[in-house]
C-alpha positions in Angstrom: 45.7 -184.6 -29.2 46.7 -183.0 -32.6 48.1 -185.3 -35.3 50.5 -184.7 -37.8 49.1 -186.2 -41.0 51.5 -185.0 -44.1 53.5 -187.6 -45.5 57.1 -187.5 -45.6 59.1 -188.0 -49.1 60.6 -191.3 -49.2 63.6 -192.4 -47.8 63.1 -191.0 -44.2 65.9 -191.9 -41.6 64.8 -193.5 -38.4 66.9 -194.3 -35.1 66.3 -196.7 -32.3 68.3 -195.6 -29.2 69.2 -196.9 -25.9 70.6 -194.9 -23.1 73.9 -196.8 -21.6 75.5 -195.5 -19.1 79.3 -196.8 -18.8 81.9 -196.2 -16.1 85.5 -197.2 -16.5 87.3 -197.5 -13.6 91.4 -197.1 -13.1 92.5 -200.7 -13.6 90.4 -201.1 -17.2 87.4 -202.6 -15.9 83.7 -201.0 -17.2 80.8 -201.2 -15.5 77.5 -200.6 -18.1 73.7 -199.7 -16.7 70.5 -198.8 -19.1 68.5 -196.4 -17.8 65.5 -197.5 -20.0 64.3 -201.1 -20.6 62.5 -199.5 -24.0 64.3 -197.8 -27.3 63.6 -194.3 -27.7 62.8 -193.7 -31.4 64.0 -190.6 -33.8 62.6 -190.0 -37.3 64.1 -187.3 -39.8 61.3 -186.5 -42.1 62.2 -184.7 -45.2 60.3 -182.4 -47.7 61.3 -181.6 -50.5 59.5 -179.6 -53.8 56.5 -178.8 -51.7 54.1 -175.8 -52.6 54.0 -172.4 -50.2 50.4 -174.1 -48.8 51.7 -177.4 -47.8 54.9 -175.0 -46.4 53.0 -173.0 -44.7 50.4 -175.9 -43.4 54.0 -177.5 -42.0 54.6 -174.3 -40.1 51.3 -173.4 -38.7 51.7 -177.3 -36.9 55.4 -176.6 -35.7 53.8 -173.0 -34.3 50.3 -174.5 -33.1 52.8 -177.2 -30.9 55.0 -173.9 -30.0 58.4 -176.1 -31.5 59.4 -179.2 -29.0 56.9 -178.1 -26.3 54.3 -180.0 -27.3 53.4 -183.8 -28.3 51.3 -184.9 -30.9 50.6 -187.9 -32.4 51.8 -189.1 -36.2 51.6 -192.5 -38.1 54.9 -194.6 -39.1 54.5 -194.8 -42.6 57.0 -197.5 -42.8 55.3 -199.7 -39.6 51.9 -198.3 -39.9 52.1 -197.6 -36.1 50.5 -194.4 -34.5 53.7 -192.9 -31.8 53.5 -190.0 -29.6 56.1 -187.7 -30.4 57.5 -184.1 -30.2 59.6 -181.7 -32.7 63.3 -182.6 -32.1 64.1 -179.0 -31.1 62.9 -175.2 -31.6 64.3 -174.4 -35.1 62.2 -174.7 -38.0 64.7 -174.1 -41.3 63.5 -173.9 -44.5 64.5 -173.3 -48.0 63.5 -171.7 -50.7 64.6 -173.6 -54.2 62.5 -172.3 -56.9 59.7 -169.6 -56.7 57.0 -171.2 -54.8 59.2 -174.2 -54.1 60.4 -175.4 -50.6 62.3 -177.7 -48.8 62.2 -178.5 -45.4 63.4 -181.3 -42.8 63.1 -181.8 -39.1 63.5 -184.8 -36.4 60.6 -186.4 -34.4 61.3 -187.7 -31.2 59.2 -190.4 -29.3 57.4 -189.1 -26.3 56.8 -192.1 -23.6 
């Protein structure tokens, strides 16, 4: 499996969900179910001042894994811990803030 091996800049945002599912009924009273006994995690990765290359290294990886279609694998840099995980969604946004200087951000999601 491919891994994604660029590092992040530094403070990167990472979730922990859990899936509840909650019915209320008529007379007040809610009923609550998980539908997973593990957290999915999200990470928003941001990249800012990077060169055209390392854009367009960034690019060729969301294309090679055709957007959220594919899994790869990637290393935690705050946990050290190697996580399957997929492209949030199928839009890759960048900008451009400088001749020959990007920015770019997207969300990983764990695969289990």
């Amino acid at each position: 499996m491919a891994a994604f091996e660029i590092l992040p800049d530094f403070v990167f945002e990472e979730n922990i969900e859990f899936e509840t599912l909650i019915t209320k009924f008529e007379n007040g009273v809610e009923q609550r179910r998980s539908k997973r006994n593990t957290p999915i995690r999200k990470w928003t990765l941001q990249f800012h001042n990077r060169t055209l290359s390392e854009l367009n290294s960034i690019k060729a990886f969301y294309a090679a894994r055709k957007g959220a279609y594919e899994e790869f694998d990637w290393v935690n840099p705050n946990d050290s811990i190697e996580y399957s995980v997929r492209f949030d969604n199928d839009n890759f946004v960048f900008s451009n803030k400088a001749p020959g200087i990007y920015d770019c951000s997207f969300t990983f999601v764990e695969v289990k």
